[in-house]
N, C-alpha and C positions, 0 to 999 in steps of 0.2 A: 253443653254446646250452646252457643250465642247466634242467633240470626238476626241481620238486620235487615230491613224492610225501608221502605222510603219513607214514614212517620217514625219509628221509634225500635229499638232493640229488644228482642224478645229474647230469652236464657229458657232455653228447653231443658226439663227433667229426662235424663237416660235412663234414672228408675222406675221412670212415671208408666205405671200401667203395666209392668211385665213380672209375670206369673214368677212365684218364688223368689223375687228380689224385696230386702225391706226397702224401704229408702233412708237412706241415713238419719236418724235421730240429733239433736242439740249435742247430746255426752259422746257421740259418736265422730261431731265435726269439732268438737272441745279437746276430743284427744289428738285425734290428729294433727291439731296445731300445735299440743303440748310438746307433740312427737316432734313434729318441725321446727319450734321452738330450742331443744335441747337438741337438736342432731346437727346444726353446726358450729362452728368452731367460735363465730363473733358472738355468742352468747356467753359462753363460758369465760372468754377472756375478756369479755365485756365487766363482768359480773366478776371479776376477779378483780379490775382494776376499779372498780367500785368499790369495794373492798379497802385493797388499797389504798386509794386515794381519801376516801373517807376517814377508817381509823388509824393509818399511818400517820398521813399529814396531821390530824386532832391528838392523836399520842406526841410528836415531836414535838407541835408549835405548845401544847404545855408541858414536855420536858425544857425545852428552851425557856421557856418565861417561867417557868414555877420561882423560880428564886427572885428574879426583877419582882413578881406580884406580891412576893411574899416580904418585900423589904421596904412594902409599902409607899415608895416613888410613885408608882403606877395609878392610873388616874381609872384603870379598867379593872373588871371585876371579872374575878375565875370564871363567871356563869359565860364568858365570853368568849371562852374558848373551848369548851366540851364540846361543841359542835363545829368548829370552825371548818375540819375538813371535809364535811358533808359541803361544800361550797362549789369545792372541786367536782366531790360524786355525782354532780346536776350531770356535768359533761359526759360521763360516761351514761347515763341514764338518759338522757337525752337522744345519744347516739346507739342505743341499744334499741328507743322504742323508733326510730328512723327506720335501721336495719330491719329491722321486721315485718319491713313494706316495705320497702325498696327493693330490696334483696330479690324476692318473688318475681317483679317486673322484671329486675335488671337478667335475670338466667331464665322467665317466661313462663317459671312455676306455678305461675299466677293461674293459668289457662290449665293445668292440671287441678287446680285447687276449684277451681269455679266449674270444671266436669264433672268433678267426684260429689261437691259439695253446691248447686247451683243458687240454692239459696244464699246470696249475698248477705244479706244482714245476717245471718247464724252465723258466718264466716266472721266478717266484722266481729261481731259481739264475742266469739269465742277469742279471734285476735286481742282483742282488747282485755279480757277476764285475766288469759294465759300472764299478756306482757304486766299488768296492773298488779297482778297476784304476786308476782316474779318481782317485780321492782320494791313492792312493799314490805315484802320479806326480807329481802336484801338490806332495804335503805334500811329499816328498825335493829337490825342485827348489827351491820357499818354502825349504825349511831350510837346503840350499846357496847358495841368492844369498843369505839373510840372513848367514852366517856367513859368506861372500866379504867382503860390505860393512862389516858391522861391524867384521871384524876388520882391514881396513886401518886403520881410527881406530885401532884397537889397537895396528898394527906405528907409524904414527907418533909413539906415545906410548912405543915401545919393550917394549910387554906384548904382544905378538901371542899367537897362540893357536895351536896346529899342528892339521893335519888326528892326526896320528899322537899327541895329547895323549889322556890317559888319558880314554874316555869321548866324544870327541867324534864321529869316524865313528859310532860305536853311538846317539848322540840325533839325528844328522840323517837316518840313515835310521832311524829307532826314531820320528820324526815320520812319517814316512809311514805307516809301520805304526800308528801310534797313529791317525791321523786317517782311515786307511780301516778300522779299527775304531770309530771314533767315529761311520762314516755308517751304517755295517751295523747298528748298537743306536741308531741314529736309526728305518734304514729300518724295522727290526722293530717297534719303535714304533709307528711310524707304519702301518705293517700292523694292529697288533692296535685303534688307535684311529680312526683313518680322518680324522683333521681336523687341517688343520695346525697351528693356535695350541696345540691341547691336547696335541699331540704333542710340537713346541716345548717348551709349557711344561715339562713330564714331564721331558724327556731334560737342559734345559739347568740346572732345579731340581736333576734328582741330581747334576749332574756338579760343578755350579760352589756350588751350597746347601749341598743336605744331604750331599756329600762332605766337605763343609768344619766341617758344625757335626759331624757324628760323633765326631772328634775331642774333643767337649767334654762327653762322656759319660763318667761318672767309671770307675773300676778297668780294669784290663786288655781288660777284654770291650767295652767302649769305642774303647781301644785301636786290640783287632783288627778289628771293624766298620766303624772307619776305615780302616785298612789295606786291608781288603777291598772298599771301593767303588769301582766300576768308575772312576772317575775318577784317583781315586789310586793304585789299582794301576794302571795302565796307564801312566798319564802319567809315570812315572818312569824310564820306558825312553827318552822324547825330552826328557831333560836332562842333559848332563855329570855335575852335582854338583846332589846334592839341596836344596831348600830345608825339607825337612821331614824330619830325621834318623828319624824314626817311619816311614815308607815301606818299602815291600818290596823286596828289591836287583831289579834291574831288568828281568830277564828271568824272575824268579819273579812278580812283579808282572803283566808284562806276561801271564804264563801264565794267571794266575786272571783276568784282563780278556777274552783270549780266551774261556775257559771260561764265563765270564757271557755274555758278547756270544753264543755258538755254544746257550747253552739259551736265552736274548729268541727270538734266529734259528729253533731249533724248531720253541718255541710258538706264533709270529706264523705259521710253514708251516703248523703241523694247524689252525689257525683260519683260514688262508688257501683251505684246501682244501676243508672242510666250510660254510664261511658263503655263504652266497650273493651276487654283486656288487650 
């Protein structure tokens, strides 16, 4: 229950103080969100077309090029394309960790969840473990069967690719990491907005837009601006070999993505905690 007062919003415990009730423990508001998490429909087919769109598209695009790579014309290198469809995966991962705040607001669940569960930040944090946990698993697995698949076209063209090549263990699980960062500055988002098209729009504008026009701001400062958008640092850690020599090497990249991602995550808490549902 939430009361507000003329200074500030107080969140009363319904547990608090009454004889033979515990009050919910951390593992106890962890399940529950695992529970809410897998019991509707936009996870699963979320998590399906992640799937999809990751090791489908990365099987095709080197079933189609394995013979152009292998004839030597190509100016690109196999390591170029064992991830490629993880590109696509952002979007599905993106809109998965949205949904799972927004969804709560938009049908008012939210006001059931913060009865049961009043402590805010255990909610948060378990929100975030569940969706983080869920996308990494996901993304590492999509980025293993794509680079299974595609690289067999590879081994019959005679260009195969090793797990043990320079860069490549490090981009399929660096996708995972990448895409359970990608839902975390989704969900925070979507915490501080509360509506899913506009949170959407926001999150998928910076990453795939204006991560990309940055770059076309003149002098150095330009440059780095580029370099520094969450999309671009990040994303440099789930590929081999860069397609943008201007990028951050990959686990400095990946650092400052974190670092963005963990202040969104925050701000969307102390706005989470004082706004009323």
């Amino acid at each position: 229950m939430t009361v507000t007062t003329t200074s500030r919003t107080v969140t009363l415990d319904p547990h608090r103080n009454v004889p033979g009730v515990r009050r919910p423990g951390f593992p106890d508001t962890l399940r529950a969100e695992w529970i809410k998490f897998w019991s509707v429909r936009s996870t699963f087919w979320s998590t399906a077309m992640l799937f999809l769109l990751g090791a489908g598209l990365t099987t095709l695009v080197c079933a189609t090029s394995a013979e152009w790579l292998a004839g030597g014309e190509a100016d690109e290198s196999p390591l170029s394309f064992v991830t490629w469809g993880m590109m696509f995966a952002q979007i599905t991962a993106i809109a998965l960790g949205t949904l799972v705040v927004t969804t709560e607001y938009g049908t008012g669940m939210i006001r059931a969840t913060l009865a049961a569960t009043p402590r805010r930040g255990a909610v948060l944090a378990a929100k975030a473990l569940v969706l983080s946990s869920t996308l990494f698993v996901a993304g590492t697995v999509t980025a293993f069967a794509g680079f299974f698949g595609g690289n067999w076209f590879f081994d019959r063209e005679g260009i195969g690719v090793a797990l043990g090549d320079q860069g490549v263990l490090r981009a399929l699980i660096g996708s995972g990491l990448y895409l359970a960062g990608l839902g975390l500055l989704a969900a925070a988002v979507g915490l501080l907005i509360r509506h899913t098209a506009a949170a959407l729009s926001v999150v998928l504008g910076l990453i795939f837009v204006v991560g990309n026009m940055t770059f076309l701001l003149p002098g150095t400062w330009g440059e780095w601006i580029g370099k520094l958008m969450p999309g671009n640092a990040g994303s440099r850690l789930a590929t081999p070999v860069s397609f943008n020599p201007q990028l951050l090497d990959p686990w400095v990249g990946f650092a400052v993505f974190c670092g963005e991602v963990a202040a969104v995550v925050v701000v969307a808490g102390l706005v989470f905690r004082r706004r009323d549902a």
